[in-house]
N, C-alpha and C positions, 0 to 999 in steps of 0.2 A: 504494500500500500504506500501512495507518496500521496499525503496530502488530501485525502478525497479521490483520491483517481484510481480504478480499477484496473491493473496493467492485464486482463482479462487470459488468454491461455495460449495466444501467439506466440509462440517460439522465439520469431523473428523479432517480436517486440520487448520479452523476456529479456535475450540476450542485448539489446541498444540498451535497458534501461541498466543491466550488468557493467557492459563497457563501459556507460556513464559514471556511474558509481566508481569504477578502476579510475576514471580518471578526474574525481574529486582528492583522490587517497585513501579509496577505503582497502584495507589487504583481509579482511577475514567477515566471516559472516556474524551477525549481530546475534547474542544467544537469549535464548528465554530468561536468564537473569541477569538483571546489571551487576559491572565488574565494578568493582573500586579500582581504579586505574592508579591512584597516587599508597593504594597500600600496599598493591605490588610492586610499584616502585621502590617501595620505603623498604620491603622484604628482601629487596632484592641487590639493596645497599647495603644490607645490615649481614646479609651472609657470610661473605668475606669475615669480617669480625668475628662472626661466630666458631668457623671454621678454623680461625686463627688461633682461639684463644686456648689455651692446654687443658688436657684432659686431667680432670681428677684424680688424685692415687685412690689406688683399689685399696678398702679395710683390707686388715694384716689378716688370713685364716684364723680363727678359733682354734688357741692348743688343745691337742688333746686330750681328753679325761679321762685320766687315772682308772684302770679297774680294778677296786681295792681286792678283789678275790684273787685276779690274777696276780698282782704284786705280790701279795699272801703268799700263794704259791711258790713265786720265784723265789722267794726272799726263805721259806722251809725249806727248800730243794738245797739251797746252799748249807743247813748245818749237817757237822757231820759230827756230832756228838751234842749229851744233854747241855751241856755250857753254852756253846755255840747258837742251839736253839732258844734258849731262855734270853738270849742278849738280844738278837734278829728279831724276837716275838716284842721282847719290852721295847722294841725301836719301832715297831709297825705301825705308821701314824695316822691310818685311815680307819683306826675304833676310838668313837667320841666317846668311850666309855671310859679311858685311861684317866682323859681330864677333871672326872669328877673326883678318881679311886686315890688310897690313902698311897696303896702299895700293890705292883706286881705279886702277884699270886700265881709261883710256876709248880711247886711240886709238894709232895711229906712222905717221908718212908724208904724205902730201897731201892734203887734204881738195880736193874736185874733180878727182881722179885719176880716169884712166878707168875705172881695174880699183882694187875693193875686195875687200878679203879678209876674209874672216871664220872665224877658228878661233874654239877650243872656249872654252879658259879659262886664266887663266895660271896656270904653274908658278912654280914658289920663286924662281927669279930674275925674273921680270915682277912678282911681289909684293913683290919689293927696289926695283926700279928705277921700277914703276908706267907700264912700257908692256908690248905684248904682242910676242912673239916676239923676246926677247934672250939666252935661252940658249940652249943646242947645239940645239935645234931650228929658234929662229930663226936665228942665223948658219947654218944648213942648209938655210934656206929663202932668206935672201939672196941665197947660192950657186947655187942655182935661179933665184930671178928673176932674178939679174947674167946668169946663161945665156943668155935671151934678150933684154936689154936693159934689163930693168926695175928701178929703183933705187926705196925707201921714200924716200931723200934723195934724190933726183933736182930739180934747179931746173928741167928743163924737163917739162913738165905731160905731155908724150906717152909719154916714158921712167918716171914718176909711178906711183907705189901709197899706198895706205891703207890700213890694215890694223886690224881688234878682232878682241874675241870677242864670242861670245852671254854668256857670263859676266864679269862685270869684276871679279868678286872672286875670290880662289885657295881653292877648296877644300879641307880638310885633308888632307894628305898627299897631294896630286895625285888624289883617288879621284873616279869617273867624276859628273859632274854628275845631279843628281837632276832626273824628268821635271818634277818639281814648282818650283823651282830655272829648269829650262829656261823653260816657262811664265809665268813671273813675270816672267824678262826680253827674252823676245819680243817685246811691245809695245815696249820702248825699241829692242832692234835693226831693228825695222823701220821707226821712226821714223828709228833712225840712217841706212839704209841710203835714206830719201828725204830726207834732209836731204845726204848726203852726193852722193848723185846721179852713182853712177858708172855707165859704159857698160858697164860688164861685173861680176857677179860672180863670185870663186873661195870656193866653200865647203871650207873643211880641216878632214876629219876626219868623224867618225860623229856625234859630235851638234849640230855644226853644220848638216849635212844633216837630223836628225833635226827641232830646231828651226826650219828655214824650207821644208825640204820636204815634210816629214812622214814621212820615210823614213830606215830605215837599211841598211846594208849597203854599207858603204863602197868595197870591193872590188867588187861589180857596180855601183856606181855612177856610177865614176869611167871615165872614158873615152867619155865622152857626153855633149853637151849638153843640158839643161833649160830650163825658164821659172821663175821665181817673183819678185813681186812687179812683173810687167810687164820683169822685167829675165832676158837671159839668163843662164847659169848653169853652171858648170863644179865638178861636185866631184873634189874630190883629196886623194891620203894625207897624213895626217899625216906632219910631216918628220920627230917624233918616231917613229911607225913607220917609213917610210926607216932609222932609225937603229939601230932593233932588228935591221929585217928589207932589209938591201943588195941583196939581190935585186929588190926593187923598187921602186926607183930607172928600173929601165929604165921601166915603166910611167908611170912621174912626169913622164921625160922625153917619151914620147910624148903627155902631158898640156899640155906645157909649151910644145910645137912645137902643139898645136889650140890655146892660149890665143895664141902669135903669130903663128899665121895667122887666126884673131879680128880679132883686133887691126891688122892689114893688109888688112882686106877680103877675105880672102881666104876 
């Protein structure tokens, strides 16, 4: 359309009004939307600049993080005796449990004893004293091993115990060890437990079981032997439950008679 005028569908009149158009200056066809002619100019100033100007440094990667299980690991792999392991274990800096505790709690009793015991973790007096089983639990467990012969201080190696826990640090307020917690020092107790090299395990308690068997349920557990780590395996109550709960004691004792008939070939 120019103006009112219909350039109607002549070819020959199409192309005259074409050529005109060419020769006012027009070079491209007019489109269904208006351009801003001065913003692409101004865009097309400002390019160059932009193009110029340096590129930003890349953020530095994210260092890696620590896997405190696996460190655990490496760091067990390396002792090759009980000294070596107790040093490596009280340097292992990824359990927040050290920060609150009085004292490392690594061992009590005979190393090369036939029967090793492994509880949970120690309570406010092994966190005073910095061995495991010294308050009314452990003098309650004493009293059970003296039952059938067995002494922590014993000089002769057959009547011998040795005793930890999976955790060597006291939790706050005695509250149940976290799986995450357990995890972290499994690698040192199994290292403990082939460095120490006894003929018999006694596991005490739910998450000592938890930790090297995989299992809980402490009550159907106990009253039968296992395997784990090539070694057999006796779990048993907490003497701290005993203490709660007297009634089962009987059960302890019948634990106590399969640990010295064990123990006798028998």
């Amino acid at each position: 359309m120019i103006r009112g005028m219909s350039l109607g569908t002549d070819p020959r009149v199409i192309a005259a009004m074409l050529d005109w158009q060419a020769e006012l200056g027009a070079d491209e066809w007019i489109g269904d939307q208006p351009v801003d002619r001065f913003a692409v100019a101004q865009a097309a100033r400002a390019a160059p600049a932009i193009a110029a100007r340096p590129m930003a440094p890349a953020p530095p990667p994210e260092p890696a993080r620590a896997d405190p299980v696996a460190e655990a690991r490496q760091m067990a792999a390396q002792a090759m005796s009980l000294e070596q392991l107790a040093d490596l274990q009280a340097s292992y800096a990824y359990c927040d449990l050290k920060k609150g505790a009085r004292n490392f709690v690594f061992c009590d009793g005979r190393p090369g004893a036939r029967v090793m015991l492994v509880g949970e973790a120690p309570g406010a007096d092994e966190d005073r004293q910095g061995k495991p089983f010294v308050g009314r639990a452990g003098q309650l467990l004493d009293r059970m091993l003296g039952a059938i012969g067995l002494d922590r201080h014993a000089q002769d190696m057959s009547r011998a115990v040795y005793i930890t826990n999976v955790l060597p640090w006291r939790p706050p307020g005695n509250r149940d060890p976290e799986p995450a917690e357990l995890a972290m020092m499994l690698p040192f107790v199994r290292r403990h437990i082939e460095l120490a090299a006894p003929e018999v395990l006694v596991l005490i308690g739910n998450h000592s079981c938890q930790a090297l068997l995989g299992q809980r349920g402490i009550t159907k557990l106990r009253g039968r032997w296992t395997e784990t780590l090539g070694r057999p395996v006796l779990p048993m109550l907490h003497p701290a439950y005993l203490l709660r709960n007297p009634y089962a004691k009987r059960d302890s004792w019948a634990d106590l008679l399969m640990l010295q008939a064990r123990l006798r070939g028998q």
